[in-house]
KOLRO-443059 format. One line per 4 residues: number of its first residue (from 1); their letters; for each residue x, y, z of C-alpha. Coordinates in pm, 1 decimal, always signed. Example, Ala and Ser with C-alpha at 12.3 -4.5 7.8 and 13.67 -1.06 7.14 Angstrom:
# residues 2
1	AS	+1230.0/-450.0/+780.0 | +1367.0/-106.0/+714.0
END
This chain:
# residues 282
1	XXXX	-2324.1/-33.0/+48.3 | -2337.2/+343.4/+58.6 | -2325.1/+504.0/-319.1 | -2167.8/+794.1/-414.4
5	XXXX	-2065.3/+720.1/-727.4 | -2191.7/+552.7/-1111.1 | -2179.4/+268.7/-1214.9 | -1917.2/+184.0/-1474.2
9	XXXX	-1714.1/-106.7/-1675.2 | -1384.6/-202.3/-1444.6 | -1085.3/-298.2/-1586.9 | -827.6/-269.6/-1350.4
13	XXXX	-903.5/-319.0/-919.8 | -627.3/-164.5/-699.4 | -654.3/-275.0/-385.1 | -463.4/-180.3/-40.7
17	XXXX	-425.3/-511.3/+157.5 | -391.4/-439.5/+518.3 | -712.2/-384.8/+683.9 | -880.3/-380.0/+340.1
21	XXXX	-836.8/-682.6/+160.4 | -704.1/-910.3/+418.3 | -885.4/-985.5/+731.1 | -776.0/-841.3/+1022.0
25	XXXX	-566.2/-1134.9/+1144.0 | -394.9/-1065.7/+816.5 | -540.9/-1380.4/+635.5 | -725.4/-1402.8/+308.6
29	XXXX	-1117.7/-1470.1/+350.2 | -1279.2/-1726.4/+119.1 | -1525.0/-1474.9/-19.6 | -1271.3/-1244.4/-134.0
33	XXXX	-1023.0/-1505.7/-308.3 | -1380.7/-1657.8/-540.7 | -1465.8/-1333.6/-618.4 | -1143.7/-1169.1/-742.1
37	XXXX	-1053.0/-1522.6/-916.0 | -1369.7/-1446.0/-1098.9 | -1315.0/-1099.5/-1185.7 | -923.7/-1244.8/-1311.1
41	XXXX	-1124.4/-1506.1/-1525.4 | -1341.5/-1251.1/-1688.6 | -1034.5/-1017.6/-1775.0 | -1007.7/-767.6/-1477.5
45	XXXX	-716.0/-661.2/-1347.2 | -647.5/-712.2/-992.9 | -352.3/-487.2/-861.7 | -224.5/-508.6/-518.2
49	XXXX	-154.1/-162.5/-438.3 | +81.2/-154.5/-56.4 | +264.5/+19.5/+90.7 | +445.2/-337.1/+181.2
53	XXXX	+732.7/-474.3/-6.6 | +602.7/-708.9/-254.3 | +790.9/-1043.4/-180.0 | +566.5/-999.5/+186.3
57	XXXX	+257.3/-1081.1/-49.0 | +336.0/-1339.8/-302.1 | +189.0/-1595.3/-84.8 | -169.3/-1394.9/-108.9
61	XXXX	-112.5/-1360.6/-539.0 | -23.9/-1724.3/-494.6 | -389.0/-1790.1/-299.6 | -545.2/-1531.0/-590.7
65	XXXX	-405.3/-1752.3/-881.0 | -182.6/-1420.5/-963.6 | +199.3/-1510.1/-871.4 | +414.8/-1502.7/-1124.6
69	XXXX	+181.3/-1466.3/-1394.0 | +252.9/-1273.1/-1720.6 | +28.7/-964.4/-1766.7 | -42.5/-937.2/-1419.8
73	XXXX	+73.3/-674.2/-1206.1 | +183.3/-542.7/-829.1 | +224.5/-163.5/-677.5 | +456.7/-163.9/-392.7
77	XXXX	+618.1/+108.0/-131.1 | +277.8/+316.5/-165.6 | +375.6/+312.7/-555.4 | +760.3/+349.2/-521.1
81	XXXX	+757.1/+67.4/-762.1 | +529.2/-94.5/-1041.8 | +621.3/-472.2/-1164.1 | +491.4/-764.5/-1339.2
85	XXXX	+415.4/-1040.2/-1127.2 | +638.5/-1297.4/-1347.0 | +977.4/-1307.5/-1229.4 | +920.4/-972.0/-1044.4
89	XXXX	+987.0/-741.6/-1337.2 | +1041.5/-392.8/-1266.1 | +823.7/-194.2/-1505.1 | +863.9/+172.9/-1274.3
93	XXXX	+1070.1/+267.3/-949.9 | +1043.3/+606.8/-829.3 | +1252.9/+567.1/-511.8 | +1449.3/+818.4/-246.7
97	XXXX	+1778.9/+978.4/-320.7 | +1998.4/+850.2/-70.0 | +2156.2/+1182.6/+78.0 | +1721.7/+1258.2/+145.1
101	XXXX	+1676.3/+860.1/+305.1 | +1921.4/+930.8/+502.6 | +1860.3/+1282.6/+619.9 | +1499.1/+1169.2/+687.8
105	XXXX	+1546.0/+845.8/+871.2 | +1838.4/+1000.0/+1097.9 | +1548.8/+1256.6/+1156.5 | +1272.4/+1022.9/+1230.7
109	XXXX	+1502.3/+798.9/+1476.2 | +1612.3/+1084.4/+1697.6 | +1254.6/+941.9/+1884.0 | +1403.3/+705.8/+2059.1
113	XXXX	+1031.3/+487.7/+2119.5 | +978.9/+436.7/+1758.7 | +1069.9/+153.9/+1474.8 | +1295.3/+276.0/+1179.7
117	XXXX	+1239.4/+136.9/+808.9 | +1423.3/+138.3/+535.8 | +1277.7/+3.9/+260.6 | +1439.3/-173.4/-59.2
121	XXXX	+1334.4/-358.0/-396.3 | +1416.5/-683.0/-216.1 | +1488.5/-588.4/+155.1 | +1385.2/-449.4/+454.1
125	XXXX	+1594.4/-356.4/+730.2 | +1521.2/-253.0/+1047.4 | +1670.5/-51.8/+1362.7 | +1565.3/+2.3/+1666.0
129	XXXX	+1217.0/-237.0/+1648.6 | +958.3/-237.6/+1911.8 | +750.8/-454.0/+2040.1 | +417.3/-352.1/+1897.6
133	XXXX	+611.0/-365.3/+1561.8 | +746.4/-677.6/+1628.0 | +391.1/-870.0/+1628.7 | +276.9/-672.0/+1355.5
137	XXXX	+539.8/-798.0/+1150.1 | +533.9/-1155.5/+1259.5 | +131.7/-1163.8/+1203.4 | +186.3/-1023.6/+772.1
141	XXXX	+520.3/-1275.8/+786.7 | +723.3/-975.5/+708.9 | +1095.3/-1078.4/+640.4 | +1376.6/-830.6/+748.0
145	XXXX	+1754.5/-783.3/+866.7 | +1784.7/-576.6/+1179.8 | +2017.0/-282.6/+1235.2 | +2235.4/-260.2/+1541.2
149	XXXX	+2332.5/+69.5/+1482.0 | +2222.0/+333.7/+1296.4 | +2416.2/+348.2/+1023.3 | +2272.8/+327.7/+704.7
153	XXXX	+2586.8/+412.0/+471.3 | +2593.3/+91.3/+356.5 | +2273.4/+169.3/+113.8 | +2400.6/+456.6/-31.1
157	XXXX	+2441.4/+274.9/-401.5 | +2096.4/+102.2/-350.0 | +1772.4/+211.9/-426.1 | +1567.8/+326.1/-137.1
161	XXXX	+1199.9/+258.0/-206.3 | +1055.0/+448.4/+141.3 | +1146.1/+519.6/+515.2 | +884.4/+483.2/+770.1
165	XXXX	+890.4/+460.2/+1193.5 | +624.4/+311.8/+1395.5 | +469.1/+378.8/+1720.0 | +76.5/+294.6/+1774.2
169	XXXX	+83.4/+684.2/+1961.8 | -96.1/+905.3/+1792.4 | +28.2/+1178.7/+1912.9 | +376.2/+1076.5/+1865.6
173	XXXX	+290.9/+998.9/+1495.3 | +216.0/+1312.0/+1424.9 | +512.3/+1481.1/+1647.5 | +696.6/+1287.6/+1407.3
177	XXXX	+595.2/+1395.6/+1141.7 | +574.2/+1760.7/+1139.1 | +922.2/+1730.6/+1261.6 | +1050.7/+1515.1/+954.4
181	XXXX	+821.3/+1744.8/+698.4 | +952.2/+2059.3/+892.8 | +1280.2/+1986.2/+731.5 | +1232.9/+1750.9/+413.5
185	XXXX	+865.2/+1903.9/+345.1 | +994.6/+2022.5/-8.4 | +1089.6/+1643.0/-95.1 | +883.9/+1423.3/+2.9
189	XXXX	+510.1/+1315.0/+160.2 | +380.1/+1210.5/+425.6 | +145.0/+969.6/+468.6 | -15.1/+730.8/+793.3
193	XXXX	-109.8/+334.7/+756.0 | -204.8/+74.5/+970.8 | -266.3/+296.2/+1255.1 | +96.4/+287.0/+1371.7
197	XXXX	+314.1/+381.8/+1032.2 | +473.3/+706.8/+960.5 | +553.1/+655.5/+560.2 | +770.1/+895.5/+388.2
201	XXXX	+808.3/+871.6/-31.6 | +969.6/+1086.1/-290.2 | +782.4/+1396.8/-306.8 | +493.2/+1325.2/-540.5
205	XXXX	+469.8/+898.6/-551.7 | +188.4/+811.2/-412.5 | -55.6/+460.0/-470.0 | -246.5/+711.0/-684.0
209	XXXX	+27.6/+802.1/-891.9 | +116.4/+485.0/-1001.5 | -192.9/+326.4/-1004.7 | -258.7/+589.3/-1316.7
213	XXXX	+71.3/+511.2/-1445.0 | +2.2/+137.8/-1488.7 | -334.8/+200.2/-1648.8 | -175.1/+434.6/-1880.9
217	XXXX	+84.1/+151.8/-1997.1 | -214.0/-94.6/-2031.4 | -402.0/+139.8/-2198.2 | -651.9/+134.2/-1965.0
221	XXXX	-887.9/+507.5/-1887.8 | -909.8/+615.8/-1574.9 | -1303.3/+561.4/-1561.6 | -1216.2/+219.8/-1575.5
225	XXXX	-1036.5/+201.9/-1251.9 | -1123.5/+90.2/-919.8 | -931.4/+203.8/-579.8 | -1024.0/+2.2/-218.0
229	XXXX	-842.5/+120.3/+63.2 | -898.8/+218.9/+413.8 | -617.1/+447.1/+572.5 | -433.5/+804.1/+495.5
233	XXXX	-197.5/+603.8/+211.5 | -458.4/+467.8/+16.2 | -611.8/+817.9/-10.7 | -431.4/+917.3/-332.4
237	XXXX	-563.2/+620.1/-520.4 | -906.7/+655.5/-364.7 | -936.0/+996.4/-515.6 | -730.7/+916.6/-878.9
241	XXXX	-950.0/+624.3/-990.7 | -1261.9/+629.9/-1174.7 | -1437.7/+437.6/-879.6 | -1283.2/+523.6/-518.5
245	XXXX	-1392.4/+257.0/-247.5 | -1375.7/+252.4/+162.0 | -1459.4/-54.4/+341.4 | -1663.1/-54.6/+638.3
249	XXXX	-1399.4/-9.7/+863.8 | -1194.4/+258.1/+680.5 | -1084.9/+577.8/+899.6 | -1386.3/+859.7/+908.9
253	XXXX	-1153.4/+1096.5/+716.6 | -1118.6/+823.1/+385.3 | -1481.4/+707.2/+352.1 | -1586.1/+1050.5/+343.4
257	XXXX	-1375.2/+1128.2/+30.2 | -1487.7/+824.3/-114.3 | -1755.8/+739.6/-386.5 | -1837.8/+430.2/-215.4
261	XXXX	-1812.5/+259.4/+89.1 | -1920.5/-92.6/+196.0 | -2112.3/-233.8/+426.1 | -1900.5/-505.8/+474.0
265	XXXX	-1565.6/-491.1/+664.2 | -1206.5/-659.5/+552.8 | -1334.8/-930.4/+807.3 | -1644.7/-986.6/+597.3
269	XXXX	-1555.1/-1002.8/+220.8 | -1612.0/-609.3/+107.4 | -1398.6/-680.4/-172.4 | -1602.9/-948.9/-255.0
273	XXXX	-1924.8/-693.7/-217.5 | -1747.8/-473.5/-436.8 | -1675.5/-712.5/-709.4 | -2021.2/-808.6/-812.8
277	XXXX	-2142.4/-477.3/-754.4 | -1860.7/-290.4/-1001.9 | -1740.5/-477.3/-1132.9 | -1948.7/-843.5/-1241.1
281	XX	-2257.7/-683.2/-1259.3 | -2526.8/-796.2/-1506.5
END
């Protein structure tokens, strides 16, 4: 493990899932599931912290010992909302205006090669999906009601968590992007995940953001926070907690603005590595 960083008492773990936590395949490894079970048993928060919608991870709190458990807690929509894992409460939402959703997903889907996502509390829809989305989605078991047209007026008294588009271009990403930001720039961010997601949030909610928020409400410091990620989202959490950890296999540009990185990989239990270094250490 490269350290950057002090060692200090953890009382809340945040934790991105895809490509950090979970393996690859999108399972969760033995080694991780003992070692956060301990940290749970010895009064540490673990907070799943995803840009995902939460009912796509219940089965993973379920394998953690976490679902539906009072005083336990989930980040979703890269911290568009904040609940407690029994019965789903809603503690925070800090979702899209729906005039802005819309502006910025009939922006995004003027590339006609790219996945459209509208995001809500409970559902997902979809127009437009590809085929590289399509297996992603299947792999995490990702629920979701596709659009045949384009129309999304039929949201317009829900509340929008996030919009995103996928393409595994790179170039196209970022095309995307500046094109979305060269016209909504003022009201919301922009952030990349998975290497294939464009994500686009109210203009200031970020995993970081809310990550802070909940430890504020549990009356938690900020010392006393952990962040693991590996990808552009998980940036703002890396940087706002009192401990900010890359995996192995986190992009260049995140493990350099990290205090930590492992040596292990999401394939190979560096959340388990992480935990009894930071966190049950003698």
């Amino acid at each position: 493990m490269t350290n950057k960083g002090a060692k200090t008492v953890i009382k809340i773990i945040a934790s991105d899932l895809d490509e950090t936590l979970l393996n690859t395949d999108g399972t969760l490894g033995e080694k991780n599931i003992a070692a956060i079970k301990e940290a749970a048993a010895a009064g540490v928060y673990f907070v799943p912290n995803s840009g995902r919608g939460y009912k796509s991870f219940e089965d993973n709190l379920t394998a953690l010992g976490l679902a539906q458990k009072e005083g336990q807690y989930k980040i979703s929509f890269n911290g568009a909302a904040i609940l407690e894992n029994a019965g789903d409460k809603v503690i925070a939402t800090n979702g899209l205006p729906f005039e802005l959703a819309q502006g910025v997903f009939d922006a995004g889907r003027t590339f006609d090669d790219v996945s459209c996502h509208v995001y809500l509390l409970e559902k997902l829809y979809i127009y437009h999906q590809t085929p590289t989305d399509a297996a992603y989605m299947k792999s995490r078991q990702v629920s979701f009601e596709k659009l045949t047209t384009p129309d999304i007026s039929f949201l317009q008294d829900q509340p929008i968590m996030k919009v995103i588009f996928e393409t595994p271009d790179v170039a196209r990403q970022h095309e995307l992007a500046d094109y979305v930001m060269a016209r909504f720039g003022e009201q919301v961010d922009v952030t990349f995940s998975s290497g294939r997601y464009i994500e686009f949030n109210r203009k200031g909610v970020n995993k970081g953001q809310a990550l802070l928020q909940l430890a504020k409400l549990l009356n938690v410091a900020q010392k006393e926070t952990m962040a693991v990620g590996d990808n552009f989202n998980d940036l703002p959490m890396i940087e706002a907690a009192g401990i900010g950890a890359a995996v192995a296999n986190a992009v260049p540009e995140v493990a350099k603005l990290a205090d930590v990185q492992t040596t292990a990989t999401n394939d190979e239990g560096a959340m388990a590595e992480l935990i009894h270094n930071y966190v049950l250490k003698d």
